[in-house]
LODO-568846 format. One record per residue (C-alpha): chain; z, x, y. Coordinates in Angstrom, 1 decimal, always signed. Example, Ala and Ser with C-alpha at 12.3 -4.5 7.8 and 13.67 -1.06 7.14 Angstrom:
2
atom chaine->A z->+7.8 x->+12.3 y->-4.5
atom chaine->A z->+7.1 x->+13.7 y->-1.1
This chain:
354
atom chaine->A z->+0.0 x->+0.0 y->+0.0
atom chaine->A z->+1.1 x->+3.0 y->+2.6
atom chaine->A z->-2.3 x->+4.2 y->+1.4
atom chaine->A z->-4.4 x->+1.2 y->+2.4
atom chaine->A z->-2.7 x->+1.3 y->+5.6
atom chaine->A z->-3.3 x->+4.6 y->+6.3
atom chaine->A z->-6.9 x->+4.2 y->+6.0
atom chaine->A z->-7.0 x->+1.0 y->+7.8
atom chaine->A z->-5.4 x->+2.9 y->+10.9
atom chaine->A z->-7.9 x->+5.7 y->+10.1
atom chaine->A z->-11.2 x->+3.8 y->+10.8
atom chaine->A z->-13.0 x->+1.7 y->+13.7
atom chaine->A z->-12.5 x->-2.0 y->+12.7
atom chaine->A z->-15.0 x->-3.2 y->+10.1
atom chaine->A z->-14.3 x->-7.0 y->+10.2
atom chaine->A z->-15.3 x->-9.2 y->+13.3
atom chaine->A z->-13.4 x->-9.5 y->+15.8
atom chaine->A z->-12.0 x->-13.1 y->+15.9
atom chaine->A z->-12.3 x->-13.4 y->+19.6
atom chaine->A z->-15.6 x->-11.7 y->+20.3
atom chaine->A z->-16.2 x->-10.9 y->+24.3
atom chaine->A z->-18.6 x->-13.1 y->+25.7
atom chaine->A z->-20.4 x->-14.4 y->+23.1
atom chaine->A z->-21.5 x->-17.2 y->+25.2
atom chaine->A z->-22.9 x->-14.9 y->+28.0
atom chaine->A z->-26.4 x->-14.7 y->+28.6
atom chaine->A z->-28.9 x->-11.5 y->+27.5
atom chaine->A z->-28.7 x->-8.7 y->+29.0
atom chaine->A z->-31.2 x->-6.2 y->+29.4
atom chaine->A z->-31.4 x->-2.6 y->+28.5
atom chaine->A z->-33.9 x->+0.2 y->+28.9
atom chaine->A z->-33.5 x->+3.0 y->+25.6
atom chaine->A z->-34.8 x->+6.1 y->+26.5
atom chaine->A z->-36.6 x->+8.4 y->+23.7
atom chaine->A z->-34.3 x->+10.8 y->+21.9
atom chaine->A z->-31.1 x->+8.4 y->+22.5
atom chaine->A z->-29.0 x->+9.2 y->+19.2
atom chaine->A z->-26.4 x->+6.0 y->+18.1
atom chaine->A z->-23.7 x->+7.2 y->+19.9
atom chaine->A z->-25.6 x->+7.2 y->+23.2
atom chaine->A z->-26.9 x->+3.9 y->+22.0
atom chaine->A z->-23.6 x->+2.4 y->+22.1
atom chaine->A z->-21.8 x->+4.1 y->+25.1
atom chaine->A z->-25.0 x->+3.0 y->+27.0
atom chaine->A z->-24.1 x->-0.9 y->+25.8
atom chaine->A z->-20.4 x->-0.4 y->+26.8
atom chaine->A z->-21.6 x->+0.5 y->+30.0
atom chaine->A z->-23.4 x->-2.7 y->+30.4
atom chaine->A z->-20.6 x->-4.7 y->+29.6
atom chaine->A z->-22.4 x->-6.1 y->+25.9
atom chaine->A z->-19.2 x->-4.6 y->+23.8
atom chaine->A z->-16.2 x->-3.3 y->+24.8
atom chaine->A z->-15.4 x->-1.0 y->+22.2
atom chaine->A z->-18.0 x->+1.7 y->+21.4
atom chaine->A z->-16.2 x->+3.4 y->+18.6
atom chaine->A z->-16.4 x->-0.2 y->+16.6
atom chaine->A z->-20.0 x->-0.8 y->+17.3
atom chaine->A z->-21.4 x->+2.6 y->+16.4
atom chaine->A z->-19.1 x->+2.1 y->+13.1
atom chaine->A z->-20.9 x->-1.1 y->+12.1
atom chaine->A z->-24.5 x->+0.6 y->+13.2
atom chaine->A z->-23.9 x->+3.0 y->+10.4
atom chaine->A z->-22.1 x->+0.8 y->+7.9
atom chaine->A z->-25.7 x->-1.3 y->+8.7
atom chaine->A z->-28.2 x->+1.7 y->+8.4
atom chaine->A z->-29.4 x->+1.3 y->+12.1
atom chaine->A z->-28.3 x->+4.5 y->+13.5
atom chaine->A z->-30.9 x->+6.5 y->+11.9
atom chaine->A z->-33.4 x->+4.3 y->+12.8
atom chaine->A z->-32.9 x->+3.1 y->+16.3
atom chaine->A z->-36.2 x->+2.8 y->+18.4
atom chaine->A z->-36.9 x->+3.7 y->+21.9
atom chaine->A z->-37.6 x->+0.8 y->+24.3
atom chaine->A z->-36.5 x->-2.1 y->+25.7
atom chaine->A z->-33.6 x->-4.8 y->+24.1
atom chaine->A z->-32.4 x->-7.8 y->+25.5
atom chaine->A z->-29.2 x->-8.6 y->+23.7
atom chaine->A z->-26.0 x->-10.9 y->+24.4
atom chaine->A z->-22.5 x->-9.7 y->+24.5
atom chaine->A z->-20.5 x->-10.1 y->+20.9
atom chaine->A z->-18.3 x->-8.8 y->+19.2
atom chaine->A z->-19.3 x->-4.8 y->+17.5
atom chaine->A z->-20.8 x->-6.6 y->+14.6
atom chaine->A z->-22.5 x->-9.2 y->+16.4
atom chaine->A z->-24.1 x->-7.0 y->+18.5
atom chaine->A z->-24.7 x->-4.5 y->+15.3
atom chaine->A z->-26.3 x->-7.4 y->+13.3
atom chaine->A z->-28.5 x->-8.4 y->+16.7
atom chaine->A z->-30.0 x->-4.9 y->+17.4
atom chaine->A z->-30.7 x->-4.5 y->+13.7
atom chaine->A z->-33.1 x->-7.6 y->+13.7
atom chaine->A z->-34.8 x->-7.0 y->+17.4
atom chaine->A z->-37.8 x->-5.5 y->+17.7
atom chaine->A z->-37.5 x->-3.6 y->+21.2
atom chaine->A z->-41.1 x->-3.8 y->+23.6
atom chaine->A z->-42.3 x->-0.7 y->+24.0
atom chaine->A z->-43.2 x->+1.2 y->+26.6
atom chaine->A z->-45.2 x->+4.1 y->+27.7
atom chaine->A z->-46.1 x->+6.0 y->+30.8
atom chaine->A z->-47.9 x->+9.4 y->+31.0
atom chaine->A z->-47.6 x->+12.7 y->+33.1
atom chaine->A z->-50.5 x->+13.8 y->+33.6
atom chaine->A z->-51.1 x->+18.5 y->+34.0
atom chaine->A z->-51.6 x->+19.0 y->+37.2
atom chaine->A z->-50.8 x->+15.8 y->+38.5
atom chaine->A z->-48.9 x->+16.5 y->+42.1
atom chaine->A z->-46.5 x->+14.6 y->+44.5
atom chaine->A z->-49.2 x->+12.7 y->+46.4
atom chaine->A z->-50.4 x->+11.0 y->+42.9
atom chaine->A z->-46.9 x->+10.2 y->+41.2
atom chaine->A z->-45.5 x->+8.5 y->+45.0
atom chaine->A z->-48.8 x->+6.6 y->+44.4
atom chaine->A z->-47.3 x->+3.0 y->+43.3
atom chaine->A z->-43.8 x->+3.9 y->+43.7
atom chaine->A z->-41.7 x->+5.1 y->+46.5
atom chaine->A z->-41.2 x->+8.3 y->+47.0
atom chaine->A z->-37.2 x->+7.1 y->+48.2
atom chaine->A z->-37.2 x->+6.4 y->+43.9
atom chaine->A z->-38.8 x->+9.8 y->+42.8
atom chaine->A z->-36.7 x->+11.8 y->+45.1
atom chaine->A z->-33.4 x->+9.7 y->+43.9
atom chaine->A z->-34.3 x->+10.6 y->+40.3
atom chaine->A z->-35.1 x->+14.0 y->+40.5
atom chaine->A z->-31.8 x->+14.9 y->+42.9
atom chaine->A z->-29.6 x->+13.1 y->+40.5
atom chaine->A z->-29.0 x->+16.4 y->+37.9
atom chaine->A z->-27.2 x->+14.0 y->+35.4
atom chaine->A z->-30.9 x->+13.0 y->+34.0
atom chaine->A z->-31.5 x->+16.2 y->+33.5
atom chaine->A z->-30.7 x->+18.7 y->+30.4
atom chaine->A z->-26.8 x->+20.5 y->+31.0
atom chaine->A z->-28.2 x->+24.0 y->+30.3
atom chaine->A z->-31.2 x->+23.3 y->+32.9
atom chaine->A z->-29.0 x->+22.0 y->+36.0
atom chaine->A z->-27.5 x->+25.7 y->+37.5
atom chaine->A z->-31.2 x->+26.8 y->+37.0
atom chaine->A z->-32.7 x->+23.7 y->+38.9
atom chaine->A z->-34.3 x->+24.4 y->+42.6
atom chaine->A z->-32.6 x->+22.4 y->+45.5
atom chaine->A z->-35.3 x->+20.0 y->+46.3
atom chaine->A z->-36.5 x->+17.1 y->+44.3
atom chaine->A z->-40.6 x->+18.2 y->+44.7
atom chaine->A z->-39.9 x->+21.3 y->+43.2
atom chaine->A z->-37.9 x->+19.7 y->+40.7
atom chaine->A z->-41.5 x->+18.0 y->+39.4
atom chaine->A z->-42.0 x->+21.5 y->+37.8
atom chaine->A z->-39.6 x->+21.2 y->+35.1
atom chaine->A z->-41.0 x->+17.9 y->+33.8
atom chaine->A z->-43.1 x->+18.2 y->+30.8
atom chaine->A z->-46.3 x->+16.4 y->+30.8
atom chaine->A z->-46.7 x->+13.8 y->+28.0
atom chaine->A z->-46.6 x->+10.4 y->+27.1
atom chaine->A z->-43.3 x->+8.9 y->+27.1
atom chaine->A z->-42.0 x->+5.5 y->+26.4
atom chaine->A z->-40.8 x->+4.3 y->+29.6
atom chaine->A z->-40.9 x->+0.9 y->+31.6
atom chaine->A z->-43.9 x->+1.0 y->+34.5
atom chaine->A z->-43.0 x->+0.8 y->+38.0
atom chaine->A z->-39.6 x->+2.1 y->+39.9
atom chaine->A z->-37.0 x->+1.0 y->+37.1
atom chaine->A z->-38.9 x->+3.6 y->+34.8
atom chaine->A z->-38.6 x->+6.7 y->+36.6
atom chaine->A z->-34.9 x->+7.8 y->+35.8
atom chaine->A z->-35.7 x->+7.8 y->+32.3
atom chaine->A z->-38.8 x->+9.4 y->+32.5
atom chaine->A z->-37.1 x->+11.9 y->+34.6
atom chaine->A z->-34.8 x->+12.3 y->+31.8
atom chaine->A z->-37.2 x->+12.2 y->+29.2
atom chaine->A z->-39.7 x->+14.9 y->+30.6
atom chaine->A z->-37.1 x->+17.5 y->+31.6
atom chaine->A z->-35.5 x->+16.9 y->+27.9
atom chaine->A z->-38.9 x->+17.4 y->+26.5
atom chaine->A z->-39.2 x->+20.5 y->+28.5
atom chaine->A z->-36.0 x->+22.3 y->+27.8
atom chaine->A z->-37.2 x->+21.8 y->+24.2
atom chaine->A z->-40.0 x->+23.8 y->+24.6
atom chaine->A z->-39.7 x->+26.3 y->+26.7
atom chaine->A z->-35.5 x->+26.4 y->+26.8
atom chaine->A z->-35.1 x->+29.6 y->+25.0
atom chaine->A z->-37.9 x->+31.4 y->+26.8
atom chaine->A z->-36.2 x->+30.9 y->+29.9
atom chaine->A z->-33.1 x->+31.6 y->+28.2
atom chaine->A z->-34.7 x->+34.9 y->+27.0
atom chaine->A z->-35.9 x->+35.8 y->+30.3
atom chaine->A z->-32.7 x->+35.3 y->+31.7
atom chaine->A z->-34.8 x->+33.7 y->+34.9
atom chaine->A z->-32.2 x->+33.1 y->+38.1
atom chaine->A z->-32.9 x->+30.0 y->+39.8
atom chaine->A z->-35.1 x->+31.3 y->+42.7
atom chaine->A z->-37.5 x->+33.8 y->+39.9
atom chaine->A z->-38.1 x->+31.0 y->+37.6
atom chaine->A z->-38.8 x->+27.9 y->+40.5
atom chaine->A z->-40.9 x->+31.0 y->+41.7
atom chaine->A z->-42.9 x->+31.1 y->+38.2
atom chaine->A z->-42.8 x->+27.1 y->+38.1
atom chaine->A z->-44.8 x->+27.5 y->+41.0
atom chaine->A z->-47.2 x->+30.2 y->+39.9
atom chaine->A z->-47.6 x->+28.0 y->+36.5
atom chaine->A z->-48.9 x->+25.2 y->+38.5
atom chaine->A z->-51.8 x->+27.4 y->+40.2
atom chaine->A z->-52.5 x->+28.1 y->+36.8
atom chaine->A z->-52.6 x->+25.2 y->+35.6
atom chaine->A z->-54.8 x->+24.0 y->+38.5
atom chaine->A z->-57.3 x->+26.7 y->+38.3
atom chaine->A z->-58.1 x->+27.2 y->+34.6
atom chaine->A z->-59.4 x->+25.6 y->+31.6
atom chaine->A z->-58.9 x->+27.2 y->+28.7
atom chaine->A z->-55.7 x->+27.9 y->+27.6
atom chaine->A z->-56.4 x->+31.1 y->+25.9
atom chaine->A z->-57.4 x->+32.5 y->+29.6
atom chaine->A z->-54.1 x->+30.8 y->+31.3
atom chaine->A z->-52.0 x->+34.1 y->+30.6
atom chaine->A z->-54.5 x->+36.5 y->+32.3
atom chaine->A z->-54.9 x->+34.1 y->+35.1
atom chaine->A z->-51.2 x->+34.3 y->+35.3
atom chaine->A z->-51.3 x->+38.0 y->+35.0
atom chaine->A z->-53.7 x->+38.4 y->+38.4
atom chaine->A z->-51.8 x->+36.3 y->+40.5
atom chaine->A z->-49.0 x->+38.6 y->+39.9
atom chaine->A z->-50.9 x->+41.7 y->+40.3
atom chaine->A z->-52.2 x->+40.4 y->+44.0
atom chaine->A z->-48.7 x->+39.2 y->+44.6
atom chaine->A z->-47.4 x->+42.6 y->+43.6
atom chaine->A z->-49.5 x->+44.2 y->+45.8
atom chaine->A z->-49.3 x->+42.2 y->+49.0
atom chaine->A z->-53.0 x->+40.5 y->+48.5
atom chaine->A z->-53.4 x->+37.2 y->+49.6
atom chaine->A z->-53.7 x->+34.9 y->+46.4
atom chaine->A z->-56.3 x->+32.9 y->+47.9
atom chaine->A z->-55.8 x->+30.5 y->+45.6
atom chaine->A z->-58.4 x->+27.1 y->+46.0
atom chaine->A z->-56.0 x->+24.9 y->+44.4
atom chaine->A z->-53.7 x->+25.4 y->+47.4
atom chaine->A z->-56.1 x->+24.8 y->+49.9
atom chaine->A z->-57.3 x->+21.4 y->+48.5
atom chaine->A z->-53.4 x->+20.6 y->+48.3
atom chaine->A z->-53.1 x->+20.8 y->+51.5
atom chaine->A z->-55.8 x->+18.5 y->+52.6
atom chaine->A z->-54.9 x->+16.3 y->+49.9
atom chaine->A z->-51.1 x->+16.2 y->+51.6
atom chaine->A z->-52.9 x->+15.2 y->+54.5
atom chaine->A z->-54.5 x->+12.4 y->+53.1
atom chaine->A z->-57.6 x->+14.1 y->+52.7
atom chaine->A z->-59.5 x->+14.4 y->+49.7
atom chaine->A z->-61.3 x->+17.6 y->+49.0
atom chaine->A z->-63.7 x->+17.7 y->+46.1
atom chaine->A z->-66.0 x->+20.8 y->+47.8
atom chaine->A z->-64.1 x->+23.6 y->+50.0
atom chaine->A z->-66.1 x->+25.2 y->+53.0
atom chaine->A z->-64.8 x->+27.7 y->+54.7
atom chaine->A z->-64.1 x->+25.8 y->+57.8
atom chaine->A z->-61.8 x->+23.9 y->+54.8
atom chaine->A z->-59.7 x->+27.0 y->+54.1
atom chaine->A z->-58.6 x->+27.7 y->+57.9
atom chaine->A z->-56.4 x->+24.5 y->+57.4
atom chaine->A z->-53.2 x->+25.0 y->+58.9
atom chaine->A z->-50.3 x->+24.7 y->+56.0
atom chaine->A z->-48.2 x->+26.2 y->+54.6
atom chaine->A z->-49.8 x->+25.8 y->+51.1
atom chaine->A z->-52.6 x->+27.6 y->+52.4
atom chaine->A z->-52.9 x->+31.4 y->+50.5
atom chaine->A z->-55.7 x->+31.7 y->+52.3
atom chaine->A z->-53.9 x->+31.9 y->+55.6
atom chaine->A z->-50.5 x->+32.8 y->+54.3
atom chaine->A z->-49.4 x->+35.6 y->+51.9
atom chaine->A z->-46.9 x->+35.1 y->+48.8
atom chaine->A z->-47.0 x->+32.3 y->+46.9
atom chaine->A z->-46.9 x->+28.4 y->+48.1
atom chaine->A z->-43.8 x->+26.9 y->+49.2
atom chaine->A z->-43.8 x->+24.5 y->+46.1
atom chaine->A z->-45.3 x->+24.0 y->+43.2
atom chaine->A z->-49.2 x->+21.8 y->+43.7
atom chaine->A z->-48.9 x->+19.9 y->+40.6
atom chaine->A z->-46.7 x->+19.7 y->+37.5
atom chaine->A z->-47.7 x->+22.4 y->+35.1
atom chaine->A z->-48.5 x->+22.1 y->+31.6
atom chaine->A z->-46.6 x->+23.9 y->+28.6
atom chaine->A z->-49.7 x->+26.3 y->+28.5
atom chaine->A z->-49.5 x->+27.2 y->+32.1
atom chaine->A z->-45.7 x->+27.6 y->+32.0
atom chaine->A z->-45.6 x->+30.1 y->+28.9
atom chaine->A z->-48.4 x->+31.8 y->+30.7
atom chaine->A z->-46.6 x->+32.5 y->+33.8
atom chaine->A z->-42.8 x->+33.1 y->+32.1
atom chaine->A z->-45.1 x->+35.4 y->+29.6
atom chaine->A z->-48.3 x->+36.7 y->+31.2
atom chaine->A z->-50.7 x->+38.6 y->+29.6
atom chaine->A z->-51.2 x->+42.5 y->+30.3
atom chaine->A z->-53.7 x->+42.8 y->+32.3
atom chaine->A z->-55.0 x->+45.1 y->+35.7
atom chaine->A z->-57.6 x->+42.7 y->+36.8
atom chaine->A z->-57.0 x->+41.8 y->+40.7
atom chaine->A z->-60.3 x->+39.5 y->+41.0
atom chaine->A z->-61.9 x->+36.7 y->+38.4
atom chaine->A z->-64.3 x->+33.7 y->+38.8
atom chaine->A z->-66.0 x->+31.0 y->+36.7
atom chaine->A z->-69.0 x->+32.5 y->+35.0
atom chaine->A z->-71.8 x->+30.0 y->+33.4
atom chaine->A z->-70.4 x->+29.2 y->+29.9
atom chaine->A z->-66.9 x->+28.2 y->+31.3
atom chaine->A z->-65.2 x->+31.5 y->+30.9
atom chaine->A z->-63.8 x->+33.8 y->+34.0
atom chaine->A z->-64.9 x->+37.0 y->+34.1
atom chaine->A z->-62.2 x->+39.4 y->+35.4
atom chaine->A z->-62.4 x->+42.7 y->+37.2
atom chaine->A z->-60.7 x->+45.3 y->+38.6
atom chaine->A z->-62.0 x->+46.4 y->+41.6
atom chaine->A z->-63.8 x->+44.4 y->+44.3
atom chaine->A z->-66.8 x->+46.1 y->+43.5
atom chaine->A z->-66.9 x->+45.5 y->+40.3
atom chaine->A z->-66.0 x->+42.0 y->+41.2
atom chaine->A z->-69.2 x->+41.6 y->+43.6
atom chaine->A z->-71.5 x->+43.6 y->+40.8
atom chaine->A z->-70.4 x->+40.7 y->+38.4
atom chaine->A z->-71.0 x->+37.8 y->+40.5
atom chaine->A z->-74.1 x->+39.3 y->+42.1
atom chaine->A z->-75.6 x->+39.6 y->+38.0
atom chaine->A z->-74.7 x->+36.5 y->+37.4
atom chaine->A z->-76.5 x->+35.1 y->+40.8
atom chaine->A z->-79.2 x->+36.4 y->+39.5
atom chaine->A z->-79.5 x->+34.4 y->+36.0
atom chaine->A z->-79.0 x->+31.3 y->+38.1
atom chaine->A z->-80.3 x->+31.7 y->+41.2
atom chaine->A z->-81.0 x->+28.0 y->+42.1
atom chaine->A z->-77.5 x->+26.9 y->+42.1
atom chaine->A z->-76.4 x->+29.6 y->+44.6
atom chaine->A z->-77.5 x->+26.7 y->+47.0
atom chaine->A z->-74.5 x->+24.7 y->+46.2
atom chaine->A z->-71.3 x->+25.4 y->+48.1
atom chaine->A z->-69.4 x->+28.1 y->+46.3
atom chaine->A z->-66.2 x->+26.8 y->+46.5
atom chaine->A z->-65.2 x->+23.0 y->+44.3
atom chaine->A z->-61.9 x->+21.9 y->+43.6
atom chaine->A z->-60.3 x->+23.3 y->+41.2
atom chaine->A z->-60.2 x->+21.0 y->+38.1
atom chaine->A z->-61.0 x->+20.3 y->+34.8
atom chaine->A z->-63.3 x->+17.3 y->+35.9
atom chaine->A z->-64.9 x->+20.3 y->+37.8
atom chaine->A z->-66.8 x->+23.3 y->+37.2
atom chaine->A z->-63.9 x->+25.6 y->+39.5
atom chaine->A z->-64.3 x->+28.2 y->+40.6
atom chaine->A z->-61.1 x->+30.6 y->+41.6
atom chaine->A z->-60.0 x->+31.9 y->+45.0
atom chaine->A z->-59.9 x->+35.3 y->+44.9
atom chaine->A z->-63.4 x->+36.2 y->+44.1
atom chaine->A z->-64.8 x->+34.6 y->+47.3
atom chaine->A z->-63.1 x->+36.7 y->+50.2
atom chaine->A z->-65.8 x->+39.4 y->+51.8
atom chaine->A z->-65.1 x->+42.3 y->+53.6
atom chaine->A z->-61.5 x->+43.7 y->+53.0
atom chaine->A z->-60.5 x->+42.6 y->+49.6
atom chaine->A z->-56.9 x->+42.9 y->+51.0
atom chaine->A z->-57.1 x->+40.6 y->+54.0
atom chaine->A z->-59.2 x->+37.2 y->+54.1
């Protein structure tokens, strides 16, 4: 009998409770993010006022088999007793969700549909993002956008949906790139500094096999003063003005920003779109390389060079294969839906100074 007793005291109740909080109140709605485990599960529905004792309604989710098996998304459930509300989640289907980040995608298209009041909220609240991440998070919420992980993830559209994709993305990428920052040993200012760098990348190249060298000349021309003269920047900052930019002239790179690497050495002020896990290993791990110049040759592939000279002997050969389309403007935006072509190969004169 002591024995029976003891385990009784020893476990979350397993029988209803006779007087079950609320069972005649109405549903209440709750937003699951991805990755929630059982016990996040039923803190969040504490929270929300649908049980009032957690410990008992995660003990009936796994005396039911549900904990293992709980599914991103949307519930509406009433308030009960553990096992009521055990029983409910067990036979509701949640509705799904899903909302992508897109590479590259910047501040001017995210704010596009929802305030930017909500993105700013969600990305200065450091509680949606991952504990180890937080001391290594810049100060403001636009640079924040760098340590989101494009993907899909199953979120609710419009404002209501951003604190958990917020959560979401950042969780997704800690998991990937978490122990190469970790590795690095990055402070907060050298690894916002490569967030930014990752987004040029991302911006300017295709192929991801090239990403690490692209990486690798931006550093070089950083590391020796050069302007980075990066296009990516340029069409940034026209597109922060509410301009679009699908063709750069050169009047178009005297723009007065301070994105502009044409006008201003170092790298931008923030990051011009949210990199890509490809772009982000490139620029925490770039690629050995003494190349200072590179632009899009005809099959898709940059060529890279050394010197200036050997820059200009490279484009000037390839002018010559395809001599009619030297008519075109020799600068377009740099993206895939474009044929790019990168900054620095399109300074003349002093290959030091624009």
């Amino acid at each position: 009998m002591l024995l029976f007793a003891l385990c009784i005291l020893g476990l979350p109740r397993l029988v209803p409770d006779p007087f079950p909080p609320g069972t005649s109140g109405e549903e209440v709605e709750v937003t699951v993010p991805p990755g929630t485990s059982a016990s996040g599960f039923a803190r969040l529905l504490r929270e929300k006022g649908i049980v009032t004792e957690e410990a008992d309604l995660l003990a009936w989710m796994v005396r039911m088999g549900i904990d293992r098996s709980l599914r991103a998304g949307i519930y509406r459930l009433h308030p009960g007793s553990p096992w009521e509300v055990a029983k409910e989640i067990r036979e509701t289907r949640p509705r799904g969700f899903q909302r992508a980040l897109i590479p590259g995608a910047d501040w001017v298209d995210l704010t596009r549909g929802v305030s930017e009041d909500v993105w700013r909220d969600a990305l200065s609240d450091p509680s949606l993002f991952p504990q180890p991440l937080r001391p290594l998070l810049p100060p403001k919420p636009e640079e924040r956008l760098a340590f989101l992980l494009p993907d899909t993830y199953g979120v609710p559209e419009g404002s209501e949906g951003i604190p958990n994709l917020v959560r979401a993305a950042s969780l997704a990428w800690w998991n990937r790139l978490g122990a190469a920052v970790q590795r690095g040993n990055w402070s907060r200012d050298t690894l916002l500094q490569r967030g930014i760098l990752a987004s040029l990348v991302e911006r300017e190249v295709r192929s991801d096999e090239e990403r690490p060298r692209v990486a690798a000349v931006f550093l070089n021309r950083l590391t020796r003063g050069m302007p980075l003269q990066s296009c990516a920047t340029v069409v940034y900052a026209w597109k922060l003005r509410g301009e679009k930019r699908s063709t750069l002239s050169y009047r178009d790179l005297e723009i007065r920003s301070p994105f502009n690497t044409y006008r201003h050495r170092g790298l931008p002020p923030g990051p011009v779109g949210i990199p890509g896990l490809e772009s982000w290993r490139a620029a925490l791990e770039p690629a050995r390389e003494e190349a200072l110049f590179f632009f899009l040759g005809k099959d898709g592939k940059h060529v890279f060079s050394r010197t200036y000279q050997e820059h200009l002997r490279a484009q000037n050969a390839l002018a010559r294969k395809d001599a009619p389309s030297q008519g075109a403007s020799r600068h377009t935006e740099p993206t895939a839906a474009m044929g790019q072509k990168s900054a620095p190969h399109l300074q003349e004169g002093d290959p030091n100074d624009p």
